[in-house]
C-alpha atoms as an extended CHARMM CRD file, in Angstrom:
* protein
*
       142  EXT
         1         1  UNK       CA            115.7160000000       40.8490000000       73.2630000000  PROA      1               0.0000000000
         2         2  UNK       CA            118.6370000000       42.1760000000       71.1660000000  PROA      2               0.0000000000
         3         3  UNK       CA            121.4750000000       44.0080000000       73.2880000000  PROA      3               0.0000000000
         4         4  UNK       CA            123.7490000000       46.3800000000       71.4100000000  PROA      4               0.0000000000
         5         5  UNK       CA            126.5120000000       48.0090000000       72.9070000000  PROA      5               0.0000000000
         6         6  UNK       CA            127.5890000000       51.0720000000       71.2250000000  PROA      6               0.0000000000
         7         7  UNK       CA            130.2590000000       53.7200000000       71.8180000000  PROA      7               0.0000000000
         8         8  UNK       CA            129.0930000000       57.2190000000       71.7160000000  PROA      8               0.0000000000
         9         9  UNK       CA            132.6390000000       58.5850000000       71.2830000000  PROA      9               0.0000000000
        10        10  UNK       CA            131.3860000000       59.6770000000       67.4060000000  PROA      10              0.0000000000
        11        11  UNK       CA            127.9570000000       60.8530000000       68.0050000000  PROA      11              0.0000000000
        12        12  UNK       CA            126.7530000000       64.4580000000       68.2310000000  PROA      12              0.0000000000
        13        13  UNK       CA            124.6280000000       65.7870000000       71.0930000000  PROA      13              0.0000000000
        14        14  UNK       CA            121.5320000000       65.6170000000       69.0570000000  PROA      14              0.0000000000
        15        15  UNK       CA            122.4220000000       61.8910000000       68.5890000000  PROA      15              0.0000000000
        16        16  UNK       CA            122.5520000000       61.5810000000       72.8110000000  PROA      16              0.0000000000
        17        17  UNK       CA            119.2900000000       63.7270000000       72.7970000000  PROA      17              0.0000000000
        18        18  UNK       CA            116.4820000000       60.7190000000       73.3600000000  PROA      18              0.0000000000
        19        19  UNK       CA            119.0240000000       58.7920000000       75.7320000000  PROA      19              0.0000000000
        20        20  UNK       CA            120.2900000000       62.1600000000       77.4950000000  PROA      20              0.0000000000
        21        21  UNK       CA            117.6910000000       61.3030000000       80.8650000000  PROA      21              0.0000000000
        22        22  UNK       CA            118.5700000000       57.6580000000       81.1070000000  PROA      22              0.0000000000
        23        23  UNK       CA            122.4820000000       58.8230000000       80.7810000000  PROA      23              0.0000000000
        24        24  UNK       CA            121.7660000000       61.4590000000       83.5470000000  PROA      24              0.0000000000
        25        25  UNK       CA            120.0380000000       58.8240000000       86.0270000000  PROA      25              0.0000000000
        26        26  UNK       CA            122.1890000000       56.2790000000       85.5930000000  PROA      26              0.0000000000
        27        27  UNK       CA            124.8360000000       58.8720000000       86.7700000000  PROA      27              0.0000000000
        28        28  UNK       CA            122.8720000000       59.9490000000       88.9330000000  PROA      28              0.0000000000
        29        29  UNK       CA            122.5980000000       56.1310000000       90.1580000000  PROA      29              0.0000000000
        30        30  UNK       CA            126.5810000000       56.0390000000       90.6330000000  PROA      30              0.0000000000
        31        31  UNK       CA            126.4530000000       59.2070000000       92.2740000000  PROA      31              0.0000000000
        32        32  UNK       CA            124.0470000000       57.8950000000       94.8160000000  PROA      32              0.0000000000
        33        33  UNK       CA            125.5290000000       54.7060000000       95.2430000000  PROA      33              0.0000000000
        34        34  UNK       CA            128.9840000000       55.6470000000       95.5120000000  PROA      34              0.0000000000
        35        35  UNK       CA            129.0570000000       58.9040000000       96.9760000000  PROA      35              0.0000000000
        36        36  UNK       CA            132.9030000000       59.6480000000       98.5480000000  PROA      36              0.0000000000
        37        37  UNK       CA            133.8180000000       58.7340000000       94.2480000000  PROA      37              0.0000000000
        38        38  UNK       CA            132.0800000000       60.5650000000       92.0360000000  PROA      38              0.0000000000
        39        39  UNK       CA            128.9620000000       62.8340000000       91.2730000000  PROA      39              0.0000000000
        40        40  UNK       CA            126.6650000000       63.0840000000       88.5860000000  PROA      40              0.0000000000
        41        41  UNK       CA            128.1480000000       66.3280000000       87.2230000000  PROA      41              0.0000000000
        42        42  UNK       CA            131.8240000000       64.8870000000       87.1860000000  PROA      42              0.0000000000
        43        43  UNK       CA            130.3530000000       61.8540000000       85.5400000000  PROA      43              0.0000000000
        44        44  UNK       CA            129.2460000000       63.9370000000       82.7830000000  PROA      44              0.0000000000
        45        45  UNK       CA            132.3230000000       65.8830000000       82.7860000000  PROA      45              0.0000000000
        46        46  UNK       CA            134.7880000000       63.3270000000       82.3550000000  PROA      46              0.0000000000
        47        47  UNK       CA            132.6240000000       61.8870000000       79.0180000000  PROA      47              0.0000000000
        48        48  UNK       CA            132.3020000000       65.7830000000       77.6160000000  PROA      48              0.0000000000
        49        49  UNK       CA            136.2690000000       66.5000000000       78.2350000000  PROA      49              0.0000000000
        50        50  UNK       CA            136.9450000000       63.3870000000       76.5480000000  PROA      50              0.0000000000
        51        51  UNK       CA            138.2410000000       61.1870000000       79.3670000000  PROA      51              0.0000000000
        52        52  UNK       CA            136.2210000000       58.5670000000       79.5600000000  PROA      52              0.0000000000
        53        53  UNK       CA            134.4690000000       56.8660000000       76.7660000000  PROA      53              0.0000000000
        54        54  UNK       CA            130.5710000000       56.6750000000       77.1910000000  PROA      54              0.0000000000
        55        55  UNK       CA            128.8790000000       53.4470000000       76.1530000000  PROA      55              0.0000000000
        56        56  UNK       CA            125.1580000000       52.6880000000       75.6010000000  PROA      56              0.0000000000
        57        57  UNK       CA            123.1710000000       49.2110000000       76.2460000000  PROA      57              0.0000000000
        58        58  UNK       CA            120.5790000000       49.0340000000       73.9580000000  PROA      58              0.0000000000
        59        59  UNK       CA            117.5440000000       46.8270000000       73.2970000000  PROA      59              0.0000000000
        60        60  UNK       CA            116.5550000000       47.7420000000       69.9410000000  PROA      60              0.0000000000
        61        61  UNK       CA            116.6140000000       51.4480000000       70.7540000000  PROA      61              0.0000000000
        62        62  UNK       CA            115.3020000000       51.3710000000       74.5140000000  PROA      62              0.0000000000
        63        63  UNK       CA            117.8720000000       52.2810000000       77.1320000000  PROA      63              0.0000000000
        64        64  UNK       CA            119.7130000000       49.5520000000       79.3390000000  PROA      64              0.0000000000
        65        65  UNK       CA            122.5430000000       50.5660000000       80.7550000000  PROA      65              0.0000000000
        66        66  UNK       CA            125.8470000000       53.2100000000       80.6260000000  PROA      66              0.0000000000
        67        67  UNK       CA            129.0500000000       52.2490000000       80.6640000000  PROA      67              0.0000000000
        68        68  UNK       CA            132.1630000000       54.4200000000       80.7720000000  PROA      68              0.0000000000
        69        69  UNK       CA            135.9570000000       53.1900000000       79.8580000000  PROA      69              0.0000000000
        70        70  UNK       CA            139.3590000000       54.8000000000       79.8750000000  PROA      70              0.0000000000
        71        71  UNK       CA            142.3870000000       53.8200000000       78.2160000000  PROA      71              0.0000000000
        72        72  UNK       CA            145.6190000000       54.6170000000       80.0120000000  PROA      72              0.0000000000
        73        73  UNK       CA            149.1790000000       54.1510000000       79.1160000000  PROA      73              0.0000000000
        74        74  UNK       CA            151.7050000000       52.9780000000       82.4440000000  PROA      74              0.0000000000
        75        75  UNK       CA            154.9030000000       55.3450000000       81.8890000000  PROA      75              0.0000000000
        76        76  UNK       CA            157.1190000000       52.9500000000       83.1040000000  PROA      76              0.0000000000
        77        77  UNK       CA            156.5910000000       50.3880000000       80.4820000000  PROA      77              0.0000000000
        78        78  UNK       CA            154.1570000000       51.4650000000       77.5940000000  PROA      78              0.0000000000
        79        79  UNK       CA            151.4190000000       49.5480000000       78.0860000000  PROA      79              0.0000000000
        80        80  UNK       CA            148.1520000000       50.3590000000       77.4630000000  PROA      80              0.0000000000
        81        81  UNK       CA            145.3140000000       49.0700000000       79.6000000000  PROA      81              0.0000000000
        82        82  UNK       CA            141.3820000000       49.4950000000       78.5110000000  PROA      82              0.0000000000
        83        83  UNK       CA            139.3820000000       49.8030000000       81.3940000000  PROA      83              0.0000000000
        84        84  UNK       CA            136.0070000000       49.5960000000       82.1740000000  PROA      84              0.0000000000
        85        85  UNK       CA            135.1830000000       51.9760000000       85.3830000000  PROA      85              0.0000000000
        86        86  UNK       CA            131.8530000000       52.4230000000       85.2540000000  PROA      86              0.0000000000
        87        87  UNK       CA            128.3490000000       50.8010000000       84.8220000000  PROA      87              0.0000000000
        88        88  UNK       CA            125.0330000000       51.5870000000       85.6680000000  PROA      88              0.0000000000
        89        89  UNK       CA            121.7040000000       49.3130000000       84.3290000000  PROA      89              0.0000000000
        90        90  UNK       CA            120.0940000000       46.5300000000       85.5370000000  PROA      90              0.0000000000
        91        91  UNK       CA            120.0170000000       42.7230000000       84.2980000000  PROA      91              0.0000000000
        92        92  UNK       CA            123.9560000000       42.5850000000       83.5500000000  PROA      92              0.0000000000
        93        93  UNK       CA            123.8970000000       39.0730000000       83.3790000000  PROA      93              0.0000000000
        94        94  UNK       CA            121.1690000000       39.6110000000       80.0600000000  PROA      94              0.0000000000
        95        95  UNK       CA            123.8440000000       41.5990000000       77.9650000000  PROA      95              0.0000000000
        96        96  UNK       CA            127.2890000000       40.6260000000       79.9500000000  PROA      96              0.0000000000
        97        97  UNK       CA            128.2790000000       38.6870000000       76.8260000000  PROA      97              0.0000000000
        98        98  UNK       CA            127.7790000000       41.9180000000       74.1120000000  PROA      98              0.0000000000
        99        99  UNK       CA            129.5670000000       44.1120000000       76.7030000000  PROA      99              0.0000000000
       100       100  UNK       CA            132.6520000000       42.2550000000       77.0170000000  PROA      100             0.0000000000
       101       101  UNK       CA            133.1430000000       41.5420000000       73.2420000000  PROA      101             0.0000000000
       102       102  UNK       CA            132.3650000000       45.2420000000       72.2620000000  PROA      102             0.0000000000
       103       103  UNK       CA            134.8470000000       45.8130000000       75.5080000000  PROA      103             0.0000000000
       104       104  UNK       CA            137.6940000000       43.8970000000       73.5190000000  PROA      104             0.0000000000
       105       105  UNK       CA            137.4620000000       44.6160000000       70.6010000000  PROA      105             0.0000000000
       106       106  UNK       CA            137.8660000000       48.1390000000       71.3540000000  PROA      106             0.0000000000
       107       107  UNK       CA            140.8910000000       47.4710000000       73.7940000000  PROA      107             0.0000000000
       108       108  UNK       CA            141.7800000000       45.7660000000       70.4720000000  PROA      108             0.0000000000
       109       109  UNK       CA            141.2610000000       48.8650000000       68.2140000000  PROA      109             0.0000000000
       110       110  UNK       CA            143.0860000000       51.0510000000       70.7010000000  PROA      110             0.0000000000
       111       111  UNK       CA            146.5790000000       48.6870000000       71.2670000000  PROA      111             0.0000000000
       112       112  UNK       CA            145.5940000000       48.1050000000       74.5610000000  PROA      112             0.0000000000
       113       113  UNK       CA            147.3080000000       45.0610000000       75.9480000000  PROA      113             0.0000000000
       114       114  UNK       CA            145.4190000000       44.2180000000       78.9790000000  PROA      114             0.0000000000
       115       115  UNK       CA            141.6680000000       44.7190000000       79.9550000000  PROA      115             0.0000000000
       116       116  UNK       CA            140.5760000000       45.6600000000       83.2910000000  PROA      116             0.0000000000
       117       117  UNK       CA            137.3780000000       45.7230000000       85.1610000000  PROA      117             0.0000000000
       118       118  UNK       CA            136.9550000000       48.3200000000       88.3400000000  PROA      118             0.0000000000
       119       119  UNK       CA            133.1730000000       46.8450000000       89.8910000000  PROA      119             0.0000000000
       120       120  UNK       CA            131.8560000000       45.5010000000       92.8730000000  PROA      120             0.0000000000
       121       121  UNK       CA            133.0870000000       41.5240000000       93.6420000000  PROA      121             0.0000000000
       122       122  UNK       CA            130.0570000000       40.5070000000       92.6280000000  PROA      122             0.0000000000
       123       123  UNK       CA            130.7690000000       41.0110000000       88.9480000000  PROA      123             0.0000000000
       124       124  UNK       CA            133.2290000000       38.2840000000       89.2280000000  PROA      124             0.0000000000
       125       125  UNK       CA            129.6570000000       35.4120000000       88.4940000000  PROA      125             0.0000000000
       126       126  UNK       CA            130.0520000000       37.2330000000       84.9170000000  PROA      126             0.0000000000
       127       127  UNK       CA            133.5240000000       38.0540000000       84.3150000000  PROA      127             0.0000000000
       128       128  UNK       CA            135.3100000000       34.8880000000       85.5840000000  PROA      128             0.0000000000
       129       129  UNK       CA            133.6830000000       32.5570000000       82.9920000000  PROA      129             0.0000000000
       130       130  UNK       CA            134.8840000000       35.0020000000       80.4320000000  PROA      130             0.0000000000
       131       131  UNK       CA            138.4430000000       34.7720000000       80.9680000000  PROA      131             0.0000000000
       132       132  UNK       CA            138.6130000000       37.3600000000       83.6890000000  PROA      132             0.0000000000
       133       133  UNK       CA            140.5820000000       37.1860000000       86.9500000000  PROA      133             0.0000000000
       134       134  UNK       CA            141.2810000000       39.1800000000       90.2800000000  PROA      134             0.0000000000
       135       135  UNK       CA            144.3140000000       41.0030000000       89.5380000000  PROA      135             0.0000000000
       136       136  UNK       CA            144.6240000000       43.2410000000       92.6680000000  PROA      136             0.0000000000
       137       137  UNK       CA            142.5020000000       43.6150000000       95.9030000000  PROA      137             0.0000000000
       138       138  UNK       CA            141.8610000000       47.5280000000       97.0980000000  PROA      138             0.0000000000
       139       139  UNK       CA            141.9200000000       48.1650000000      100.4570000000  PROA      139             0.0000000000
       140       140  UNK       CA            139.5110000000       51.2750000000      102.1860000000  PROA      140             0.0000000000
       141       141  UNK       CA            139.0910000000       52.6920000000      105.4680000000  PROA      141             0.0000000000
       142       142  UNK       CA            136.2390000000       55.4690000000      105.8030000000  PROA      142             0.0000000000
Protein backbone atom coordinates (compact mmCIF):
# COMPACT_ATOMS: atom_id res chain seq x y z
CA UNK A 1 0.00 0.00 0.00
CA UNK A 2 1.07 3.54 -1.01
CA UNK A 3 -0.71 6.44 1.07
CA UNK A 4 -0.76 9.89 -0.51
CA UNK A 5 -2.05 12.75 1.13
CA UNK A 6 -3.08 15.46 -1.09
CA UNK A 7 -4.65 18.90 -0.66
CA UNK A 8 -7.60 19.60 -2.77
CA UNK A 9 -7.34 23.37 -2.21
CA UNK A 10 -6.29 23.56 -6.29
CA UNK A 11 -8.55 21.07 -7.78
CA UNK A 12 -11.77 21.72 -9.70
CA UNK A 13 -15.07 19.99 -8.91
CA UNK A 14 -14.68 17.65 -11.76
CA UNK A 15 -11.31 16.71 -10.12
CA UNK A 16 -13.48 15.87 -6.58
CA UNK A 17 -16.07 14.10 -8.91
CA UNK A 18 -14.93 10.15 -8.33
CA UNK A 19 -14.09 10.95 -4.53
CA UNK A 20 -17.30 13.31 -4.07
CA UNK A 21 -19.36 10.03 -2.12
CA UNK A 22 -16.47 8.99 0.04
CA UNK A 23 -16.01 12.97 0.92
CA UNK A 24 -19.83 13.08 1.66
CA UNK A 25 -19.77 9.87 4.05
CA UNK A 26 -16.95 10.58 5.73
CA UNK A 27 -18.82 13.86 6.65
CA UNK A 28 -21.47 12.28 7.06
CA UNK A 29 -19.36 9.98 9.59
CA UNK A 30 -18.39 13.26 11.69
CA UNK A 31 -21.78 14.35 11.55
CA UNK A 32 -22.97 11.18 13.12
CA UNK A 33 -20.35 10.84 15.49
CA UNK A 34 -20.20 14.20 16.75
CA UNK A 35 -23.50 15.54 16.51
CA UNK A 36 -23.84 18.89 19.05
CA UNK A 37 -20.39 20.06 16.43
CA UNK A 38 -21.01 19.87 13.14
CA UNK A 39 -23.22 18.43 10.22
CA UNK A 40 -22.53 17.10 7.01
CA UNK A 41 -23.77 20.18 5.13
CA UNK A 42 -21.57 22.65 7.29
CA UNK A 43 -18.74 20.25 6.69
CA UNK A 44 -19.06 20.83 3.12
CA UNK A 45 -19.63 24.39 3.57
CA UNK A 46 -16.71 25.36 5.39
CA UNK A 47 -14.32 23.46 2.47
CA UNK A 48 -16.57 25.32 -0.49
CA UNK A 49 -16.30 28.94 1.36
CA UNK A 50 -12.76 28.35 1.67
CA UNK A 51 -12.33 27.87 5.42
CA UNK A 52 -11.05 24.85 5.87
CA UNK A 53 -8.66 23.07 3.66
CA UNK A 54 -9.91 19.55 2.44
CA UNK A 55 -7.36 16.76 2.32
CA UNK A 56 -7.56 13.31 0.64
CA UNK A 57 -5.88 9.82 1.84
CA UNK A 58 -5.19 7.95 -0.99
CA UNK A 59 -4.02 4.42 -1.83
CA UNK A 60 -3.07 4.65 -5.31
CA UNK A 61 -6.34 6.32 -6.26
CA UNK A 62 -8.84 4.44 -3.80
CA UNK A 63 -10.29 6.58 -1.04
CA UNK A 64 -8.95 6.43 2.68
CA UNK A 65 -9.70 9.07 4.56
CA UNK A 66 -10.66 13.19 4.69
CA UNK A 67 -9.01 15.47 6.49
CA UNK A 68 -9.80 19.15 6.94
CA UNK A 69 -7.21 21.99 8.36
CA UNK A 70 -7.44 25.67 9.10
CA UNK A 71 -4.84 28.12 9.50
CA UNK A 72 -5.53 30.92 11.93
CA UNK A 73 -3.61 33.92 12.93
CA UNK A 74 -3.89 34.89 17.15
CA UNK A 75 -4.43 38.87 17.02
CA UNK A 76 -2.65 39.39 19.98
CA UNK A 77 0.65 38.21 18.80
CA UNK A 78 0.79 37.19 15.01
CA UNK A 79 1.15 33.83 15.08
CA UNK A 80 -0.07 31.54 12.85
CA UNK A 81 -1.17 28.09 13.92
CA UNK A 82 -2.02 25.13 11.21
CA UNK A 83 -4.52 23.01 12.51
CA UNK A 84 -5.81 19.87 11.79
CA UNK A 85 -9.72 19.69 12.95
CA UNK A 86 -10.97 17.08 11.24
CA UNK A 87 -10.52 13.38 10.13
CA UNK A 88 -12.59 10.75 9.05
CA UNK A 89 -11.07 7.07 7.59
CA UNK A 90 -10.13 4.12 9.09
CA UNK A 91 -6.54 2.47 9.74
CA UNK A 92 -4.84 5.92 10.87
CA UNK A 93 -2.08 4.23 12.26
CA UNK A 94 -1.38 2.78 8.24
CA UNK A 95 -0.89 6.42 6.83
CA UNK A 96 -0.28 8.53 10.29
CA UNK A 97 3.30 9.05 9.08
CA UNK A 98 2.26 10.69 5.30
CA UNK A 99 -0.38 12.77 7.15
CA UNK A 100 1.77 14.47 9.51
CA UNK A 101 4.64 15.27 7.04
CA UNK A 102 2.16 16.56 4.31
CA UNK A 103 0.58 18.34 7.68
CA UNK A 104 4.03 20.24 8.15
CA UNK A 105 5.10 20.95 5.42
CA UNK A 106 2.11 22.83 4.64
CA UNK A 107 2.10 24.64 8.15
CA UNK A 108 5.58 25.22 6.64
CA UNK A 109 4.38 26.69 3.27
CA UNK A 110 1.82 28.83 5.05
CA UNK A 111 4.32 30.58 8.01
CA UNK A 112 2.56 28.83 10.46
CA UNK A 113 4.58 28.57 13.62
CA UNK A 114 2.91 25.97 15.60
CA UNK A 115 0.86 22.81 14.57
CA UNK A 116 -2.11 21.69 16.34
CA UNK A 117 -4.19 18.62 16.44
CA UNK A 118 -8.12 18.89 17.64
CA UNK A 119 -9.02 14.65 17.93
CA UNK A 120 -10.11 12.31 20.32
CA UNK A 121 -7.17 11.31 23.20
CA UNK A 122 -6.70 8.42 21.56
CA UNK A 123 -4.75 9.98 18.72
CA UNK A 124 -2.11 10.72 21.18
CA UNK A 125 -0.56 6.43 20.35
CA UNK A 126 0.24 8.32 16.88
CA UNK A 127 0.99 11.81 17.51
CA UNK A 128 3.19 11.58 20.66
CA UNK A 129 5.99 9.57 18.95
CA UNK A 130 5.96 12.25 16.35
CA UNK A 131 6.88 15.09 18.38
CA UNK A 132 3.39 15.96 19.47
CA UNK A 133 2.22 16.94 22.96
CA UNK A 134 -1.02 17.85 25.02
CA UNK A 135 -1.08 21.47 24.92
CA UNK A 136 -4.50 22.20 26.55
CA UNK A 137 -7.28 19.95 28.05
CA UNK A 138 -11.14 21.04 27.01
CA UNK A 139 -13.55 20.76 29.42
CA UNK A 140 -17.63 19.85 28.40
CA UNK A 141 -20.73 19.54 30.21
CA UNK A 142 -23.87 18.36 28.05
Amino acid sequence: MTYTVQSTASWSIDDLGPYMSDILGAMGKLAKRYPKDVTTGALFQEFLAGKKTLWLVLDGNAFVAIAMTTVKTVDATGTRIFTLCDLAGKDVAKFADELTTAMEDSAAKNDCSIIAVEGRSGWEKFLKPRGYKPHAVLFRKG
